[in-house]
N, CA, C and O of each residue as an XYZ file, in Angstrom:
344
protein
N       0.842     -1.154      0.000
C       0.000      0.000      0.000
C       0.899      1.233      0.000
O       1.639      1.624      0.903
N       0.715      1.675     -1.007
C       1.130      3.517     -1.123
C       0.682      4.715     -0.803
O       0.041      5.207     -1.732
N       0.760      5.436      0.202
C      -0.263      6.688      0.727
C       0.604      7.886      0.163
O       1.813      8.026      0.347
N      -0.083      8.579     -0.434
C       1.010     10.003     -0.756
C      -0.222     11.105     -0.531
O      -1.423     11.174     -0.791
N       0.887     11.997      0.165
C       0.166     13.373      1.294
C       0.769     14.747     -0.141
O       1.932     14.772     -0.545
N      -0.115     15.528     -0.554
C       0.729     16.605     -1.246
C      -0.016     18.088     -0.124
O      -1.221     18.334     -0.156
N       0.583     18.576      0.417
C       1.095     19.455      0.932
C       1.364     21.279      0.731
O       2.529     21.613      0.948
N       0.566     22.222      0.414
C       0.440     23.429     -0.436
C       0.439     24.181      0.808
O      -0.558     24.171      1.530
N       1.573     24.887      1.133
C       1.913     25.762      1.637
C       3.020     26.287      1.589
O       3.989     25.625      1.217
N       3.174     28.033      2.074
C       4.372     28.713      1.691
C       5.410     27.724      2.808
O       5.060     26.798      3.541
N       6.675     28.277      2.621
C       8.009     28.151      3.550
C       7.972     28.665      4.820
O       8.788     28.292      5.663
N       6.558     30.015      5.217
C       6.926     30.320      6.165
C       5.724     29.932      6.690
O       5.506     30.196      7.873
N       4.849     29.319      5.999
C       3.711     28.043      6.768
C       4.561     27.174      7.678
O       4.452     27.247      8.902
N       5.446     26.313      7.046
C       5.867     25.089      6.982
C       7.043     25.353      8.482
O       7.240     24.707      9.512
N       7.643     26.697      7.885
C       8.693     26.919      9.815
C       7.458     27.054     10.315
O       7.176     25.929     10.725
N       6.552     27.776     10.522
C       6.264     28.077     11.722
C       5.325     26.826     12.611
O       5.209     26.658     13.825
N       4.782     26.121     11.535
C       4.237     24.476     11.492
C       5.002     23.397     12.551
O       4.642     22.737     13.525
N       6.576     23.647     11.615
C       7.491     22.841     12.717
C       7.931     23.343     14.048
O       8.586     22.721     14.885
N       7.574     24.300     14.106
C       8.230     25.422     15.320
C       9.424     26.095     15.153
O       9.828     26.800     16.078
N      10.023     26.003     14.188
C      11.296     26.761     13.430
C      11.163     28.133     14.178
O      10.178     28.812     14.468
N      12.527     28.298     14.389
C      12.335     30.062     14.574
C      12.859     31.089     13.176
O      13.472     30.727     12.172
N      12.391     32.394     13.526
C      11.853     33.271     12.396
C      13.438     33.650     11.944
O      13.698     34.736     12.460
N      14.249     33.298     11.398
C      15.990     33.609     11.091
C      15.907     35.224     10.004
O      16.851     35.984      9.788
N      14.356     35.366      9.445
C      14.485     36.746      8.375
C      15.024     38.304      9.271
O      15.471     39.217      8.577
N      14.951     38.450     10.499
C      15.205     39.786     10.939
C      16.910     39.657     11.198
O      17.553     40.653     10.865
N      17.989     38.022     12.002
C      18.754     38.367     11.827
C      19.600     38.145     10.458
O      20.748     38.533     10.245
N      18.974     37.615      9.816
C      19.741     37.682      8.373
C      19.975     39.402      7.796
O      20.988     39.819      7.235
N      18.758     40.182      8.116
C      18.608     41.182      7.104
C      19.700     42.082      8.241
O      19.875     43.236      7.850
N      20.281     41.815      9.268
C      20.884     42.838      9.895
C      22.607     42.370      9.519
O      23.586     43.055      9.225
N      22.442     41.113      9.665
C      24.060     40.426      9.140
C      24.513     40.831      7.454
O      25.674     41.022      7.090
N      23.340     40.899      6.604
C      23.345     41.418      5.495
C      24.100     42.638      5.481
O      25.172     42.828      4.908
N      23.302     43.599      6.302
C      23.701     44.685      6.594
C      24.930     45.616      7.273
O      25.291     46.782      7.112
N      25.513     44.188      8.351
C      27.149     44.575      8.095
C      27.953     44.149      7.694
O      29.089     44.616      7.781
N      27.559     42.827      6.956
C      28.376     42.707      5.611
C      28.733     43.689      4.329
O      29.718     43.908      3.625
N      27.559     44.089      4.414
C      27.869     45.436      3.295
C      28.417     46.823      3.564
O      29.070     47.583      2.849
N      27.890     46.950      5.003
C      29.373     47.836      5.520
C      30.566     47.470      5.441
O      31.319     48.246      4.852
N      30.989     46.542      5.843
C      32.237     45.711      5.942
C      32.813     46.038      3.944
O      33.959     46.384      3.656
N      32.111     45.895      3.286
C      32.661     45.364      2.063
C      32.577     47.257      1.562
O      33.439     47.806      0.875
N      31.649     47.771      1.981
C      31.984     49.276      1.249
C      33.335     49.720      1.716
O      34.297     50.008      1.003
N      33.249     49.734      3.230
C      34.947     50.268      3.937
C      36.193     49.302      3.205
O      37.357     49.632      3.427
N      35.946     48.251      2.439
C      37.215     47.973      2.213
C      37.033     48.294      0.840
O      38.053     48.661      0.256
N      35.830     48.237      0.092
C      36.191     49.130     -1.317
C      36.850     50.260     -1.472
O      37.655     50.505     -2.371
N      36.375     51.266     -0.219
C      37.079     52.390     -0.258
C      38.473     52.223      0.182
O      38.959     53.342      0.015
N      38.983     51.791      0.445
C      40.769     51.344      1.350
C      41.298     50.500     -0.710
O      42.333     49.891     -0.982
N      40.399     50.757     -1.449
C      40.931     50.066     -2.557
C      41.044     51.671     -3.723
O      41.697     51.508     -4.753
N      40.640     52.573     -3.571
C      40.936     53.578     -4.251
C      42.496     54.152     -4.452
O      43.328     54.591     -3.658
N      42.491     53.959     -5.749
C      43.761     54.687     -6.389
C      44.737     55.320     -5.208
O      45.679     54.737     -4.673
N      44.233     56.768     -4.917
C      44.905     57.749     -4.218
C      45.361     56.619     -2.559
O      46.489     56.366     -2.137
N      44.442     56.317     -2.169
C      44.631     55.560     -1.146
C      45.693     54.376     -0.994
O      46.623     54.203     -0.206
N      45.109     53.516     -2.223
C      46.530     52.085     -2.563
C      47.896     53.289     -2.718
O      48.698     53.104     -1.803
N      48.242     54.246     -3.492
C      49.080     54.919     -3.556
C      50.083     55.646     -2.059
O      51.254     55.347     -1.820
N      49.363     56.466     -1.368
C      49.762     56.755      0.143
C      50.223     55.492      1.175
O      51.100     55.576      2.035
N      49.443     54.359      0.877
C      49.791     53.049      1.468
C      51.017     52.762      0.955
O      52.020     52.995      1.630
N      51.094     52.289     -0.143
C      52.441     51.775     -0.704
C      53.714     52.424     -0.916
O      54.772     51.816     -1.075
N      53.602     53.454     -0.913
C      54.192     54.834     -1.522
C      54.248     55.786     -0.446
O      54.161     56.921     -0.913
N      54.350     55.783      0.714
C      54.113     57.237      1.744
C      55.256     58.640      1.148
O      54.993     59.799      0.827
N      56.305     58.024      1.191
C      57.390     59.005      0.468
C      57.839     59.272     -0.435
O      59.020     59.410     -0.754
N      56.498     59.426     -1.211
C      56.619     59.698     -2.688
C      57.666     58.539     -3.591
O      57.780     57.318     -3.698
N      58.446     60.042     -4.246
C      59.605     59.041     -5.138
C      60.831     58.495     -4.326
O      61.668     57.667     -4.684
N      60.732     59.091     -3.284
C      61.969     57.880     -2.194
C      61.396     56.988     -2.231
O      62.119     56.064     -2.606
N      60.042     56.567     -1.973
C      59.545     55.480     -1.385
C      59.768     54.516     -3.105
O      59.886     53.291     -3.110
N      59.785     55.342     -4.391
C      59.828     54.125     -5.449
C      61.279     53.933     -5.733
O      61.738     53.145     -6.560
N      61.904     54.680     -5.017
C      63.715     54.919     -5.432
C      63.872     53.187     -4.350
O      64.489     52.215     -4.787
N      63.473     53.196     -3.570
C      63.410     51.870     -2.348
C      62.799     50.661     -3.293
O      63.454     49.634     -3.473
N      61.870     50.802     -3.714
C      61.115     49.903     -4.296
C      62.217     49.356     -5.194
O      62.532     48.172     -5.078
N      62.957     50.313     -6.278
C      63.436     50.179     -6.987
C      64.380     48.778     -6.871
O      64.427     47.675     -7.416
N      65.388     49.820     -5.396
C      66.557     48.893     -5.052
C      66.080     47.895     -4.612
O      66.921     47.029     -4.369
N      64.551     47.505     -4.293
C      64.638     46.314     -3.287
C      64.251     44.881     -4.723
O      64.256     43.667     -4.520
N      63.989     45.519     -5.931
C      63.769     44.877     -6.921
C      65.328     44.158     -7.536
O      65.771     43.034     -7.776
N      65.735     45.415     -7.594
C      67.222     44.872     -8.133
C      67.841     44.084     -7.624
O      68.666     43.337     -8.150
N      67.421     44.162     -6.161
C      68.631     43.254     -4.931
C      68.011     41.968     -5.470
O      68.671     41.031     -5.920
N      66.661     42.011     -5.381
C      66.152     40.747     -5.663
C      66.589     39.869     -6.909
O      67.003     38.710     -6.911
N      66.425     40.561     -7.750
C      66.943     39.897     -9.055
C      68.465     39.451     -9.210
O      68.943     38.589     -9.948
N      69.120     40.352     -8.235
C      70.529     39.900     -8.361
C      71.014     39.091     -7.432
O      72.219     38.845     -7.476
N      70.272     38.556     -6.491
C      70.691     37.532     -5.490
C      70.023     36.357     -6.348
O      70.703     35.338     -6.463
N      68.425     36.393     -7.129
C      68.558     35.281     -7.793
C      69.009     34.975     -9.029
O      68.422     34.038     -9.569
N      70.237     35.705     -9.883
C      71.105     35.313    -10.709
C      71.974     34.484    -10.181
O      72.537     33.530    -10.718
N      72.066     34.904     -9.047
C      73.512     34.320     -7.867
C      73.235     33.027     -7.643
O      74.135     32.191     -7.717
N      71.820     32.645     -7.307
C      71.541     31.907     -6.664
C      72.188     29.968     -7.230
O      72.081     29.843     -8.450
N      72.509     29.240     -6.831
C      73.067     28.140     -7.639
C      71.807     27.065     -7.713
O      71.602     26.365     -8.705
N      71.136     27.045     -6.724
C      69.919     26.213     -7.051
C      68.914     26.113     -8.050
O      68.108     25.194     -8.193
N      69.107     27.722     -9.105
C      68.459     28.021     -9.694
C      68.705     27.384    -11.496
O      68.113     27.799    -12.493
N      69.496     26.561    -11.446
C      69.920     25.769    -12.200
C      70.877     26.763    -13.739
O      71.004     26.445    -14.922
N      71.328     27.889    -13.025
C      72.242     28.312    -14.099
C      73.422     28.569    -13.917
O      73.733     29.602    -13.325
N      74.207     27.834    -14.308
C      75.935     27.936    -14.432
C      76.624     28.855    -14.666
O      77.817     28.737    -14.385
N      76.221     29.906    -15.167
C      76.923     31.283    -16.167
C      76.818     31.801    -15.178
O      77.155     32.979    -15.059
């Protein structure tokens, strides 16, 4: 014997049916500082801003950059693990 029940009601029939509790008020507030959260770091992503971060002292600060590139590249010419003989 096969019994089949079909069942027509919304989602928020069906929680409140089972005794579910109501999760829509703290969702819409967690929503809500998530999207604070994500505007303050959009803004920490603007041009002028990435620039002052990386860069505080202007062209000293890329004259540094510079050397810290070169050092790099020239310790791994040096390097012997790097499988070049010359």
């Amino acid at each position: 014997m096969k019994i089949t029940v079909d069942i027509d009601c919304t989602p928020d029939e069906a929680r409140k049916f089972l005794g579910l509790p109501d999760v829509a008020p703290m969702q819409e507030a967690l929503m809500e500082q998530v999207q604070e959260r994500m505007e303050a770091n959009l803004k920490a992503l603007e041009p002028e801003a990435l620039f002052q971060t990386w860069l505080p002292a202007g062209l000293q600060g890329m004259e540094q950059l510079q050397k810290m590139f070169w050092a790099q590249m020239a310790s791994t010419s040096k390097d012997p693990s790097s499988g070049d003989k010359g």
